[in-house]
C-alpha positions as CSV (number, residue, x, y, z in Angstrom):
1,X,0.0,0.0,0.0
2,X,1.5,3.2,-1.3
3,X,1.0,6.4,0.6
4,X,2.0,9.8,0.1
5,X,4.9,11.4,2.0
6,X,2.2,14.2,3.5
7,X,-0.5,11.7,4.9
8,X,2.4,9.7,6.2
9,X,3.3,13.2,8.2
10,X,0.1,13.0,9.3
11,X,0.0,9.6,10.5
12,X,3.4,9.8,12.3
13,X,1.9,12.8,13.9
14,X,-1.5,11.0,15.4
15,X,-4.0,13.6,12.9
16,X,-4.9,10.5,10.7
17,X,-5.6,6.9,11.9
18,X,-7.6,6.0,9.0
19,X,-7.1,5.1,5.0
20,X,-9.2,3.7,2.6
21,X,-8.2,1.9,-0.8
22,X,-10.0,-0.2,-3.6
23,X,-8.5,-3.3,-4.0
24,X,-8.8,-6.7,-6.1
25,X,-6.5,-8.1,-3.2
26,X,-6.0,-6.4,-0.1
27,X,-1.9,-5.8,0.5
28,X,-2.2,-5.2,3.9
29,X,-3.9,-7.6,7.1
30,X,-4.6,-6.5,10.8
31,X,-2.0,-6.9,13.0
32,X,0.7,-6.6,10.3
33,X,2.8,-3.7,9.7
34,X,3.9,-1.2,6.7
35,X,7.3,-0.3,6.4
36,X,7.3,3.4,4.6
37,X,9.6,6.2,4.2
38,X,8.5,8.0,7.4
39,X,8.8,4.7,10.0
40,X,6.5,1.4,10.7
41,X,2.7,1.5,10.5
42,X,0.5,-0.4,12.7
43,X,-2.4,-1.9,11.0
44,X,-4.9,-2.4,13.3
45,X,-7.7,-3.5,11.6
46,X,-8.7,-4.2,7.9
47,X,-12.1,-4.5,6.9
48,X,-14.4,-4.1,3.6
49,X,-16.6,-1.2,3.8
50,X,-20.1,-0.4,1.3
51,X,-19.8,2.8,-0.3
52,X,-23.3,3.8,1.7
53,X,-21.8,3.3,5.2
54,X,-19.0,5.0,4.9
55,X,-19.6,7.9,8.0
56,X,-18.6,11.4,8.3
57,X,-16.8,10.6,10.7
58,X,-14.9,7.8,9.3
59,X,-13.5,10.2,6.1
60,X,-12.5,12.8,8.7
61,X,-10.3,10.8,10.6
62,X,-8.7,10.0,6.9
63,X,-8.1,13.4,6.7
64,X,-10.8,14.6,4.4
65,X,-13.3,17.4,5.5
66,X,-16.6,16.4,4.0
67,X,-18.3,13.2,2.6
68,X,-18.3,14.9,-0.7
69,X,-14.2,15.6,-0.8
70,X,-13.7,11.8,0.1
71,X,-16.3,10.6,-2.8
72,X,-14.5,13.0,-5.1
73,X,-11.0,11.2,-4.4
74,X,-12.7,7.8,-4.4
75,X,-13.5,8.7,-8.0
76,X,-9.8,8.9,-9.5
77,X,-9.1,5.8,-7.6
78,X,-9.0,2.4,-9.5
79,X,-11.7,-0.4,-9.2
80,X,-12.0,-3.1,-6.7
81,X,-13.7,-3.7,-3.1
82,X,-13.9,-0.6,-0.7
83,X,-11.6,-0.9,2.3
84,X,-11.3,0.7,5.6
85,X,-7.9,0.9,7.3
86,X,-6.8,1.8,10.7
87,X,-3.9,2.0,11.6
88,X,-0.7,4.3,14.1
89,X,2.5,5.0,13.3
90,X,4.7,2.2,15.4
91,X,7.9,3.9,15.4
92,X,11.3,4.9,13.0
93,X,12.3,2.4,10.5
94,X,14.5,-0.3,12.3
95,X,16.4,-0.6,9.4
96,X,18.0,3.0,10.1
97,X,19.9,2.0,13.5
98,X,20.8,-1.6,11.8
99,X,22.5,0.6,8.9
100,X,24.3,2.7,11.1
101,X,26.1,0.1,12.8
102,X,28.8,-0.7,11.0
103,X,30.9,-2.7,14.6
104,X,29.8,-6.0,13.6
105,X,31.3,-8.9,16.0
106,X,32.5,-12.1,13.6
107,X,28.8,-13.8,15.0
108,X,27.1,-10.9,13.3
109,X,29.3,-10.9,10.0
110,X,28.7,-14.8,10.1
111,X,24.9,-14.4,10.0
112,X,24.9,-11.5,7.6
113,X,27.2,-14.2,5.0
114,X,24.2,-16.9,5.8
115,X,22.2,-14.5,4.8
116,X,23.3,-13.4,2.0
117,X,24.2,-17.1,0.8
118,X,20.3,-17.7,0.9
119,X,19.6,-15.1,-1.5
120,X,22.1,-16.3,-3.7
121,X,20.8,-19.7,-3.9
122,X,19.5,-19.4,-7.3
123,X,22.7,-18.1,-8.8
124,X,25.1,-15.4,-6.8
125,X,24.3,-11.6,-7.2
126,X,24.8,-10.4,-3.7
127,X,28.4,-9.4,-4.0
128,X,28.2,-8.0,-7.4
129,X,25.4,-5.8,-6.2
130,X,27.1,-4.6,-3.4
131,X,30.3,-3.8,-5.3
132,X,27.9,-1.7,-8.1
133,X,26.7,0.2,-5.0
134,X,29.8,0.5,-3.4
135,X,31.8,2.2,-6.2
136,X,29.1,3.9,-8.0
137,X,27.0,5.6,-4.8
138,X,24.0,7.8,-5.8
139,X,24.2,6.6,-9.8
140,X,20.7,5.9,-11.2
141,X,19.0,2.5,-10.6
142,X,18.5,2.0,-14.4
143,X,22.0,2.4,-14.6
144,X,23.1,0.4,-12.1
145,X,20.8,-2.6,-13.5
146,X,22.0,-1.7,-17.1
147,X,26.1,-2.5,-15.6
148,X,24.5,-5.7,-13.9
149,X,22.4,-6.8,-17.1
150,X,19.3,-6.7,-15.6
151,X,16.1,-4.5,-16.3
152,X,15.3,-1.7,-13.2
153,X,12.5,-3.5,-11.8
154,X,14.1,-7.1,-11.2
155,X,17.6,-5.1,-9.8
156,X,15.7,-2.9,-7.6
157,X,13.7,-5.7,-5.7
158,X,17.0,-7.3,-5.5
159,X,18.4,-3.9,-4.1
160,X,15.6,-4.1,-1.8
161,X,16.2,-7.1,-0.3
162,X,20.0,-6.1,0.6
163,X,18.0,-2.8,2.0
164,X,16.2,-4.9,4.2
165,X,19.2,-6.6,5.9
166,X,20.3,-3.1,6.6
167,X,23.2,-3.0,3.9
168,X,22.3,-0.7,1.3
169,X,20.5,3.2,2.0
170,X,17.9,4.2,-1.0
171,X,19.2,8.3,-1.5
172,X,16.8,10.7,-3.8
173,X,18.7,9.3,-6.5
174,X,20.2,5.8,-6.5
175,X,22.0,4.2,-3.9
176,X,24.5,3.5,-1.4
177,X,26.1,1.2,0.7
178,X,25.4,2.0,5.0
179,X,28.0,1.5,7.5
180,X,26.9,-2.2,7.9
181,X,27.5,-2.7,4.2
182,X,30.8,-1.2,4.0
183,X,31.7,-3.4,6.7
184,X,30.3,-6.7,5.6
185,X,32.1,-5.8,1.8
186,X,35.4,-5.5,3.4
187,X,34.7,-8.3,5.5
188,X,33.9,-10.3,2.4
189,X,36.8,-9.4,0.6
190,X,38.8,-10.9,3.4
């Protein structure tokens, strides 16, 4: 579920505790959480909603001032069955700390290879990913995938998966490697 860097401001700041979304399949379930750009989401319940009970009250604590204003978004929103989300902010990313630590203990590093051995079951990738990152910081994704011979898409889920064993930072264009990933590269180059 994709949402916008100013409703996540309002989120993080307790003004909103409620989304709605169309959806073929729901991407979220109560009780899970959403990792997004401004911290971990909460989502504390998920539930399909008719059009005609939708409340006043319901749209306001989604932000929007009148029934009208939320029928008016609901109209540029794709098809699929109406949803009604609550759901708090939960706290910063846990990623950010995990990034910043680059002091790993030889237990840590040892993990972090096991790791990284699993994703490259199918064929290794990890290392050359790293290295792309590593000496080309900030460089466009579609650049980065063209070097590796992949297509954007399929690089940056695999980018995303080193992201979310705190190795690599996303920056407002490309990427980088965090402390943790400096650390576990020089590590891996023995």
């Amino acid at each position: 579920m994709l949402l916008k860097a100013d409703l996540l401001a309002e989120i993080k700041a307790g003004k909103i505790d409620t989304v709605f979304r169309r959806w073929k399949r729901a991407t979220v379930k109560p009780g899970g959480t959403l990792m997004t750009s401004a911290g971990l989401l909460s989502i504390d319940t998920m539930e399909p909603i008719a059009l005609d009970d939708v409340k006043l009250a319901d749209v306001q604590r989604a932000g929007f001032a009148s029934l009208a204003d939320f029928r008016a978004w609901l109209d540029t929103m794709k098809e699929g069955d109406l949803c009604i989300i609550r759901l708090h902010y939960a706290g910063e990313d846990p990623r950010v700390a995990m990034r910043q630590n680059g002091n790993l203990s030889p237990a840590e590093l040892g993990e972090i290879d096991a790791q990284l051995a699993k994703l490259d079951v199918r064929g290794p990738w990890t290392d050359k990913v790293l290295r792309l990152i590593g000496q080309y910081p900030g460089r466009l994704a579609e650049e980065l995938a063209g070097e590796f011979g992949l297509e954007r898409a399929p690089f940056k889920a695999r980018v995303v998966k080193l992201k979310e064993l705190g190795l690599t930072e996303s920056l407002d264009v490309g990427y980088r490697l965090s402390a943790r990933g400096e650390r576990v590269v020089r590590h891996r180059d023995g």
